[in-house]
NUDRENZA-79340 format. One record per residue: residue number from 1; x, y, z of N, C-alpha, C in turn. Coordinates in steps of 0.1 Angstrom, whole numbers, plus 5000, padded with zeros to 4 digits. Layout:
> NUM|X|Y|Z|X|Y|Z|X|Y|Z $
...
! end
This chain:
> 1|5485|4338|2248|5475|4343|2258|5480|4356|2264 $
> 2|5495|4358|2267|5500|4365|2272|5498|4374|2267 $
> 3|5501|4378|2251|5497|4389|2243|5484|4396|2245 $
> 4|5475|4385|2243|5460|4389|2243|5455|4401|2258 $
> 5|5462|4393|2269|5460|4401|2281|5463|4412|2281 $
> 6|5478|4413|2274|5482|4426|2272|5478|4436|2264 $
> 7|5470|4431|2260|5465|4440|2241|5448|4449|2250 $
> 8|5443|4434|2259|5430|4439|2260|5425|4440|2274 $
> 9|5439|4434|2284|5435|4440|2296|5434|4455|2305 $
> 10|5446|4460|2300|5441|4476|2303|5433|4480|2296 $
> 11|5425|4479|2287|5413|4483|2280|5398|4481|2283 $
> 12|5400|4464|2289|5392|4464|2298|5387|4470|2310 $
> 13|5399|4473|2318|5396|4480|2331|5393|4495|2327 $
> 14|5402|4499|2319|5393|4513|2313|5380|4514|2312 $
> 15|5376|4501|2303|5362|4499|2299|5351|4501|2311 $
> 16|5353|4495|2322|5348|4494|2337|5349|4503|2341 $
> 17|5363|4510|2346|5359|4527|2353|5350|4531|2342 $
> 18|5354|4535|2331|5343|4544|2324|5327|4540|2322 $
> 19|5323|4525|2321|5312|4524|2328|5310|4528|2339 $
> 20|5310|4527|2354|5309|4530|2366|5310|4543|2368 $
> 21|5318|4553|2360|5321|4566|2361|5305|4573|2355 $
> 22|5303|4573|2340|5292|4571|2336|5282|4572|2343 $
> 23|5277|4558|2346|5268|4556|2352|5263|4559|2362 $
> 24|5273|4564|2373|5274|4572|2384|5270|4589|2381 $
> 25|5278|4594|2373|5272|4609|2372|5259|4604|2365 $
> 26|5251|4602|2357|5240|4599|2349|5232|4599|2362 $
> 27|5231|4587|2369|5225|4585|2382|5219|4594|2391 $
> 28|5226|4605|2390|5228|4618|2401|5212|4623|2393 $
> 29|5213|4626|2381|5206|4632|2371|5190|4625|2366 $
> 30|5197|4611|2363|5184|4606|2356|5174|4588|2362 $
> 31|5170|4587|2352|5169|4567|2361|5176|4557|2358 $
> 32|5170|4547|2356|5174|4540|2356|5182|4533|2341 $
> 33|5172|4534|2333|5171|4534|2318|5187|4545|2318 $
> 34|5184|4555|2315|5198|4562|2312|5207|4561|2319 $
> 35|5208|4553|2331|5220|4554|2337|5228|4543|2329 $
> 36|5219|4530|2322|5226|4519|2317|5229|4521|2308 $
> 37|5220|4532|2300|5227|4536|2287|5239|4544|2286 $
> 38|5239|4551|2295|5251|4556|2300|5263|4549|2307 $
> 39|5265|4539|2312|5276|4531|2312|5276|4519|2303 $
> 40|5269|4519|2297|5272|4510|2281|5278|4524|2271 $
> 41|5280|4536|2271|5286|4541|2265|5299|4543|2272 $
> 42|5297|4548|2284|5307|4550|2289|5320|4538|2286 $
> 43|5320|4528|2288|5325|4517|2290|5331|4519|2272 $
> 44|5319|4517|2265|5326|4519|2249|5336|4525|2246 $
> 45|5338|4540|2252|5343|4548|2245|5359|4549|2260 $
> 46|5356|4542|2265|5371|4544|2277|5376|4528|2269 $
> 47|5369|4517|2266|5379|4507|2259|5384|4511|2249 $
> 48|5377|4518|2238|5384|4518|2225|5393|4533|2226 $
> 49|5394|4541|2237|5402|4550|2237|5413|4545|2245 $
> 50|5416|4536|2250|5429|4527|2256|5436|4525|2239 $
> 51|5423|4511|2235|5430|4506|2227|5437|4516|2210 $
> 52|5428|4525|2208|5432|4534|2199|5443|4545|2202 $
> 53|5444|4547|2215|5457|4556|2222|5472|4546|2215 $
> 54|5469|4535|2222|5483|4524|2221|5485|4524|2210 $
> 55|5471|4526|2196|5478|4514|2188|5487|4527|2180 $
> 56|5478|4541|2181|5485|4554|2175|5501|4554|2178 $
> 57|5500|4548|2191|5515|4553|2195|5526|4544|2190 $
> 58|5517|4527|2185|5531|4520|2183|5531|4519|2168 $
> 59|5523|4525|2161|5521|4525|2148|5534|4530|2140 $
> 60|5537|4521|2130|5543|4524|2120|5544|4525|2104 $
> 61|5532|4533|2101|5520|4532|2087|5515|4545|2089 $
> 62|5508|4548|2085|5492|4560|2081|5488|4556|2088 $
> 63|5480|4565|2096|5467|4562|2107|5455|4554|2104 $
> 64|5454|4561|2091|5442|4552|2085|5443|4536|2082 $
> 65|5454|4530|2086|5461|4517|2081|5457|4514|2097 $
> 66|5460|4523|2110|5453|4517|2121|5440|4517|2123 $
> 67|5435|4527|2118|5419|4528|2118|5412|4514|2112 $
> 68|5417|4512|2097|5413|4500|2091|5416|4488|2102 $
> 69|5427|4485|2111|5431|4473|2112|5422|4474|2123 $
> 70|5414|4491|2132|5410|4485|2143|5398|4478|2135 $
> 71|5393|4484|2126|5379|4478|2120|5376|4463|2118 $
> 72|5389|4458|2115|5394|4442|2110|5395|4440|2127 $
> 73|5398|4446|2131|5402|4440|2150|5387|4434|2154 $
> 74|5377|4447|2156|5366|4447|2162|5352|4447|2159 $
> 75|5357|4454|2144|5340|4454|2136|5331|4444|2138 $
> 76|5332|4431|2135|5326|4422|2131|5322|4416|2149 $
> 77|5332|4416|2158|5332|4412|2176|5320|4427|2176 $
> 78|5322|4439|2175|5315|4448|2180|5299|4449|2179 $
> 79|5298|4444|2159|5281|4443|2155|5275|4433|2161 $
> 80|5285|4421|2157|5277|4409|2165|5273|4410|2178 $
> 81|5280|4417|2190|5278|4419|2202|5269|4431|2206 $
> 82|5269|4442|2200|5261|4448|2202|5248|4444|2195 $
> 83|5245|4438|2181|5234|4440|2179|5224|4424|2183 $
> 84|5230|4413|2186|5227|4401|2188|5228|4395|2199 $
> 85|5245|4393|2203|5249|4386|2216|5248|4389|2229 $
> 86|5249|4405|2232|5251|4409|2245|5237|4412|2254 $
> 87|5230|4415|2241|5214|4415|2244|5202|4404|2252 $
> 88|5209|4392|2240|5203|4376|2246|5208|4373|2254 $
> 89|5222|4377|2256|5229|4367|2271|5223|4376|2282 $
> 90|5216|4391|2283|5214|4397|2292|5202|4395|2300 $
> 91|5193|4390|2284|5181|4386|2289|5180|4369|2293 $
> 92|5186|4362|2286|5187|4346|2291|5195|4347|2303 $
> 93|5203|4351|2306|5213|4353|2322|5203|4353|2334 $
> 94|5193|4363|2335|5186|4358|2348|5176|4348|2345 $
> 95|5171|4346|2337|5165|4332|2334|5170|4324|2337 $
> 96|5176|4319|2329|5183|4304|2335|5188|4303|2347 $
> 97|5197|4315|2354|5204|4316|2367|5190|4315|2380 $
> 98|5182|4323|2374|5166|4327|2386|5173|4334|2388 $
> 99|5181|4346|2391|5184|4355|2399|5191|4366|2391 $
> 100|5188|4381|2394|5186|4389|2383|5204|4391|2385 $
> 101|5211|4394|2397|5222|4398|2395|5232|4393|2388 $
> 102|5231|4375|2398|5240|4369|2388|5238|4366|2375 $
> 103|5225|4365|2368|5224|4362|2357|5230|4375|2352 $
> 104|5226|4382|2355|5233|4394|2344|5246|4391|2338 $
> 105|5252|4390|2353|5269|4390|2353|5272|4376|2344 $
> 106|5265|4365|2345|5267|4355|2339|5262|4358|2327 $
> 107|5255|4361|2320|5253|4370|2308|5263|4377|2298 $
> 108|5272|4385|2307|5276|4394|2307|5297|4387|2305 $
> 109|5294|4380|2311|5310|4368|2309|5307|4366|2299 $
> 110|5294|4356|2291|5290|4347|2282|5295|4357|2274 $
> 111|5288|4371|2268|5288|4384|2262|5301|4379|2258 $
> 112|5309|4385|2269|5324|4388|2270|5330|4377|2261 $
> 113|5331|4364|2263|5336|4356|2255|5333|4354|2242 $
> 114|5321|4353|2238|5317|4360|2222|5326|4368|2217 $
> 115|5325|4383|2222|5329|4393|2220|5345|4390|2213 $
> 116|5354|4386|2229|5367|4383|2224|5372|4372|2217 $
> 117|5364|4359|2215|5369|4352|2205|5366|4358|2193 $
> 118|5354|4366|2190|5355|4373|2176|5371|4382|2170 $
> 119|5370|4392|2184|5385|4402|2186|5394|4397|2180 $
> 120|5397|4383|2190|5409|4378|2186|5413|4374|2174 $
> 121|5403|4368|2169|5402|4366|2160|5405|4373|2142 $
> 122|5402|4383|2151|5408|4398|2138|5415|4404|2140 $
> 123|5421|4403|2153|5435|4409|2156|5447|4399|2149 $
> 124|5440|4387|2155|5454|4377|2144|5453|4378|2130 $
> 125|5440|4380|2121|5444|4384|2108|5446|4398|2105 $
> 126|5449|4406|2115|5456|4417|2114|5469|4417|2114 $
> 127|5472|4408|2123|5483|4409|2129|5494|4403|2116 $
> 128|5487|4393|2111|5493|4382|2098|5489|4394|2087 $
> 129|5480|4400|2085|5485|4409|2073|5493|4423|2073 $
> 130|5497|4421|2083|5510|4435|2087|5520|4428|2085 $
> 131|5523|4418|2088|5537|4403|2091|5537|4405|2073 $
> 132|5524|4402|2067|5530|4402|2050|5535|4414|2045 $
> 133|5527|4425|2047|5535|4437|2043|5544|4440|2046 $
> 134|5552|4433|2059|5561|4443|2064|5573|4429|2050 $
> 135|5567|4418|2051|5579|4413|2045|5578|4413|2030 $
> 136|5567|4417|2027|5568|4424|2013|5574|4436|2005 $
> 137|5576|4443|2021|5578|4457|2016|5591|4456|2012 $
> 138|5600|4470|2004|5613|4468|2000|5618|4471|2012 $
> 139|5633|4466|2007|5644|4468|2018|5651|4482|2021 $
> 140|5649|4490|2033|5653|4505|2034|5664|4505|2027 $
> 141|5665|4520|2024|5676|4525|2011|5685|4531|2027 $
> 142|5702|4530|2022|5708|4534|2028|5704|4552|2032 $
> 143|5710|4560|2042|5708|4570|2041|5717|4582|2037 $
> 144|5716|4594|2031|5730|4607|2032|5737|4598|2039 $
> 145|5732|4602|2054|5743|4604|2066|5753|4593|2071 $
> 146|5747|4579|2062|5755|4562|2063|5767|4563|2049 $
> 147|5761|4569|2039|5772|4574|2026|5778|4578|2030 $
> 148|5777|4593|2037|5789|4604|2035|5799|4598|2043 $
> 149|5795|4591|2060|5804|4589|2067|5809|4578|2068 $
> 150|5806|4570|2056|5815|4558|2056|5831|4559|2047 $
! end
């Protein structure tokens, strides 16, 4: 669990200022409609620029081997929630609740949990197919500088 917070909680709060940041200049500008379309992007592009900053930095492969693993991370949590989940829980949320705010928010948890049991879910078979390559791969070759100076 401890992992998981750490993997996706600064990415979250990213995700949040950059909705609210969003949504706020959009607002100045337009209505209502674009202001939410604008922190549903906003929010997109401040989580997956957390999580894409970190993973560049602790990578130890080709980029493209992170790119792939985000795909395996979040593809399948991203279509489902964008094109299915986050929509019904937005619209069922004040329904069931009677009340537009909380239902949203309640919507909007529901979303959330979808979302990350999917994540998680492909971060651990990412995580298990880097664990095999790494123990597949060959054993580092000594180097020059371990030869010469022994």
């Amino acid at each position: 669990m401890r992992e998981w917070l750490w993997r996706y909680g600064p990415a979250e709060v990213s995700g949040t200022v950059g909705a609210l940041v969003a949504a706020s200049v959009t607002g100045v500008f337009a209505g209502a409609a674009a202001v939410a379309y604008a922190g549903a992007v906003g929010e997109t592009l401040a989580f997956y620029a957390v999580i894409l900053v970190r993973d560049l930095r602790a990578r130890t492969g080709p980029r493209r081997r992170v790119l792939t693993g985000l795909a395996v991370e979040f593809g399948p949590a991203e279509l489902a929630d964008t094109l299915l989940v986050r929509p019904l829980a937005m619209y069922l949320g004040p329904l069931l609740v009677g009340h537009l705010a909380a239902g949203v928010l309640a919507g909007k948890l529901a979303a959330d949990a979808v979302f990350y049991a999917l994540a998680i879910l492909g971060y651990e078979l990412r995580t298990a197919a880097a664990a095999r390559r790494a123990a597949a791969a060959p054993p580092p070759t000594e180097s020059l500088h371990s030869v010469v100076s022994d």
